[in-house]
C-alpha positions as CSV (number, residue, x, y, z in Angstrom):
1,X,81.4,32.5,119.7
2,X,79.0,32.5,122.2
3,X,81.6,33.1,125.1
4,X,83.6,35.7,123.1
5,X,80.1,37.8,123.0
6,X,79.9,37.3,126.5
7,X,83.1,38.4,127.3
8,X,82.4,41.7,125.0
9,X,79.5,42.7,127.3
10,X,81.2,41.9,130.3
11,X,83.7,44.7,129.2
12,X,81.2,46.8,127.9
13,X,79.1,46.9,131.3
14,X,81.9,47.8,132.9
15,X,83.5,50.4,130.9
16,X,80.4,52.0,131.2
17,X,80.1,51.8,134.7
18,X,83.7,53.3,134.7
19,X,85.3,50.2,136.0
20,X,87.3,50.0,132.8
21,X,89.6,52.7,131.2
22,X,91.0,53.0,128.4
23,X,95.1,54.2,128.4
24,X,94.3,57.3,126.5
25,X,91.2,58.0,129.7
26,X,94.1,57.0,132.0
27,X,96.8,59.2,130.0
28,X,94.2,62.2,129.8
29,X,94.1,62.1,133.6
30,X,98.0,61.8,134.7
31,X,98.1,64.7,132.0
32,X,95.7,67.1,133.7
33,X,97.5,66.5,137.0
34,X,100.8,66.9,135.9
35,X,99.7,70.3,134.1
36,X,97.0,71.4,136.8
37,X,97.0,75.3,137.5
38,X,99.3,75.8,134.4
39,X,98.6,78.9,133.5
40,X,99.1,80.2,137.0
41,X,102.2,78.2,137.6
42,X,103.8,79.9,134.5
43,X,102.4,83.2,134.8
44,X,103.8,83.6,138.5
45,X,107.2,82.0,137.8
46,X,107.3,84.3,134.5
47,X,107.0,87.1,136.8
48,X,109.9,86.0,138.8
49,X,112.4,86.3,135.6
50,X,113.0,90.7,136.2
51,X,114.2,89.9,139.5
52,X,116.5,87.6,137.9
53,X,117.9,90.3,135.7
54,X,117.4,92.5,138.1
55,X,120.3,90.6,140.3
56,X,122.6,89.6,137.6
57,X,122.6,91.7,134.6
58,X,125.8,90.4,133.4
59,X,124.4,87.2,132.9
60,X,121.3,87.7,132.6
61,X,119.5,89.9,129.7
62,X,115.8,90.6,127.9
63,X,114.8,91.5,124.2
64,X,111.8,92.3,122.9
65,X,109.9,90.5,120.2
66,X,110.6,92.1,117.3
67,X,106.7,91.8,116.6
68,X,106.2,94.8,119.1
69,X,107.0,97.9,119.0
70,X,110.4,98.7,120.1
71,X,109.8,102.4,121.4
72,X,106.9,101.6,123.5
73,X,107.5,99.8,127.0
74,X,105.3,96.9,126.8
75,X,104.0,94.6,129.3
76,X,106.9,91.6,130.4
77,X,105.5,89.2,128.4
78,X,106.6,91.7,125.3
79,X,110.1,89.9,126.2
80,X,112.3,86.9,126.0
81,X,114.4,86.6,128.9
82,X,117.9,85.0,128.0
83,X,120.8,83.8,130.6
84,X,124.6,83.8,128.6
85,X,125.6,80.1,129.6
86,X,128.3,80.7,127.2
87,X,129.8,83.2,125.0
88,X,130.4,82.7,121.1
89,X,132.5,85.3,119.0
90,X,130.8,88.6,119.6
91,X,130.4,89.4,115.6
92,X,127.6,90.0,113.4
93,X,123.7,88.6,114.4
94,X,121.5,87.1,111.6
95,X,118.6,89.2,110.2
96,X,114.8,87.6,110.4
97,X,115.7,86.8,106.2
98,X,118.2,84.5,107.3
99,X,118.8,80.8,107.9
100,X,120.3,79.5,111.0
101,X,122.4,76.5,111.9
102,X,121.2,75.6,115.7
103,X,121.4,72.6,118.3
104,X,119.0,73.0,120.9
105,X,116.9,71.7,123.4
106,X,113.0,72.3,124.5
107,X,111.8,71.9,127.9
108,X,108.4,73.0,129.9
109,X,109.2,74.3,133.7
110,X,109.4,72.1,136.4
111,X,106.2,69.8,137.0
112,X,106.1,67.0,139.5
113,X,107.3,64.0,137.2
114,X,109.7,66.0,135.1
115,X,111.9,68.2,138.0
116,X,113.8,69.5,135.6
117,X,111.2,70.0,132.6
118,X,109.7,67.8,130.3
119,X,111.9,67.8,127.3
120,X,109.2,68.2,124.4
121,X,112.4,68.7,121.5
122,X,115.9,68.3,121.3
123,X,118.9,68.0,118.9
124,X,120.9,66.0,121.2
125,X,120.9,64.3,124.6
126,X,122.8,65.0,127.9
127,X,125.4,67.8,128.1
128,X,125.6,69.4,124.7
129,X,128.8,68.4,122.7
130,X,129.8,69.7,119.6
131,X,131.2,66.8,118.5
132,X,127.6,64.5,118.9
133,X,125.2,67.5,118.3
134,X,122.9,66.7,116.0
135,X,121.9,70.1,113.8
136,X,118.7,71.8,112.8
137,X,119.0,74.3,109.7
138,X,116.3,76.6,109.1
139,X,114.7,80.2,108.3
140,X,114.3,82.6,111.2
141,X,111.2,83.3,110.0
142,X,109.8,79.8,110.4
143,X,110.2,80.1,114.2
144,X,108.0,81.2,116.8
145,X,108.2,85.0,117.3
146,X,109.9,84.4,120.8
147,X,112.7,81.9,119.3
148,X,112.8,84.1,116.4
149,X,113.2,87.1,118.5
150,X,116.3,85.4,120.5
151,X,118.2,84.1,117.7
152,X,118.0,87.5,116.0
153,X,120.4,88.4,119.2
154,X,123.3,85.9,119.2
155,X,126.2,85.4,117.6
156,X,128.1,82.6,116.2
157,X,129.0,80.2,119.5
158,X,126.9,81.6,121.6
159,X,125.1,79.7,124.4
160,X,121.8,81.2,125.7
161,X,119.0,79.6,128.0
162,X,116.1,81.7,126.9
163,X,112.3,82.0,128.3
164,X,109.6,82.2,126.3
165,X,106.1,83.4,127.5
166,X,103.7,81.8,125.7
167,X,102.1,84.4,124.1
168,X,105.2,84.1,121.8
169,X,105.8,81.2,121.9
170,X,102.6,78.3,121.2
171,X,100.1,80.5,122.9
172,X,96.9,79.4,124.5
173,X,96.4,76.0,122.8
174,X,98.5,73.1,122.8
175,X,100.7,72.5,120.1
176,X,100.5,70.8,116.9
177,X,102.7,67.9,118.3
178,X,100.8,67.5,121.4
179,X,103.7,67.7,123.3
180,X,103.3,71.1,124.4
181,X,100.5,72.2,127.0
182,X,98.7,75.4,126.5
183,X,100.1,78.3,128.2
184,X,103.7,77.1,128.6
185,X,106.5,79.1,129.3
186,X,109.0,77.2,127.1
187,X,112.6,77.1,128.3
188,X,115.3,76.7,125.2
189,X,119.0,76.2,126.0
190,X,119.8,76.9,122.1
191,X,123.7,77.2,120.5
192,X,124.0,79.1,117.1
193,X,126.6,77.3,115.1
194,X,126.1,79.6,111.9
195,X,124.0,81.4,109.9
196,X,123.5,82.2,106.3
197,X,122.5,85.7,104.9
198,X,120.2,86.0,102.9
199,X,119.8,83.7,99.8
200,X,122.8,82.8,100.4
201,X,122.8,78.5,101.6
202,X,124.7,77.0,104.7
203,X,128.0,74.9,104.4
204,X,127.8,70.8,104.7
205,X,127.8,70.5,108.6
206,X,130.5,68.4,109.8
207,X,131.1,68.8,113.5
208,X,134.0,71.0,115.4
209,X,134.5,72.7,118.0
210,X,133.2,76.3,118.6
């Protein structure tokens, strides 16, 4: 007993001396270095998205939250900007009342341990296959405003990588999950596989191709 006490001081003495961390100290640190200058880095590579309309506006396209006011110009961040990766069947979009069937995936931009974006949510892994996809089914209006605003665009098959600023998407806190750093631009690459109107409930999902 005695040696077990003496081994608890030993570890307290140098905890406090900051000799000692804990993982969530160590965590909190590679954290704050991966994400340091956050709100710059997304705000200037944000900015960069009009020229990429700009020089490709058959791929590249912007909608405005339907939270703002469509008549009035708005400032950029007003907007989700969306890249057609691929193209569904060009009918009808679903209304904000609707429910959606989606696969998706969430990333963060580019940091220096994740080069292609932390992935903070997805439906399925590596290239996106019908036939493996898992599904997510819900109301439009249980989105962010940005997602919300994007879906409320496509049409069955369609394939859009779409940027959200982060005033519509989780804003200037983190997120509820942790996952997702305050002030985040958040990059979805999101398929709509269908969509309900209304009250109106989606089929059983089994897979197929689009």
């Amino acid at each position: 007993m005695k040696k077990l006490q003496t081994i608890i001081w030993m570890v307290t003495l140098l905890t406090s001396l900051g000799l000692v961390t804990s993982c969530s100290e160590t965590d909190d640190e590679n954290s704050s270095a991966e994400f340091a200058n956050w709100q710059v880095r997304n705000d200037a590579f944000f900015l960069t998205l009009e020229d990429s309309l700009r020089s490709n506006t058959a791929l590249w396209t912007k909608w405005k939250s339907y939270t703002k006011n469509p008549q009035a110009a708005g400032a950029n961040t007003d907007y989700v900007y969306a890249k057609l990766l691929k193209e569904g069947d060009g009918g009808d979009s679903p209304l904000y009342s609707d429910t959606v069937r989606i696969a998706y995936r969430g990333r963060l931009l580019p940091s220096a341990s994740y080069p292609q974006g932390y992935v903070f949510d997805q439906t399925y892994v590596g290239d996106f296959d019908i036939a493996t996809t898992d599904v997510y089914d819900a109301a439009i209006s249980g989105f962010t405003d940005g997602f919300a605003t994007a879906l409320q665009h496509m049409h069955i098959g369609d394939c859009y990588r779409i940027y959200v600023p982060y005033v519509l998407g989780y804003g200037t806190t983190v997120s509820s999950s942790g996952k997702v750093p305050a002030y985040s631009v958040l990059v979805f690459d999101i398929v709509l596989i269908d969509y309900a109107t209304g009250t109106k409930t989606l089929t059983p999902w089994s897979s197929r191709q689009l």
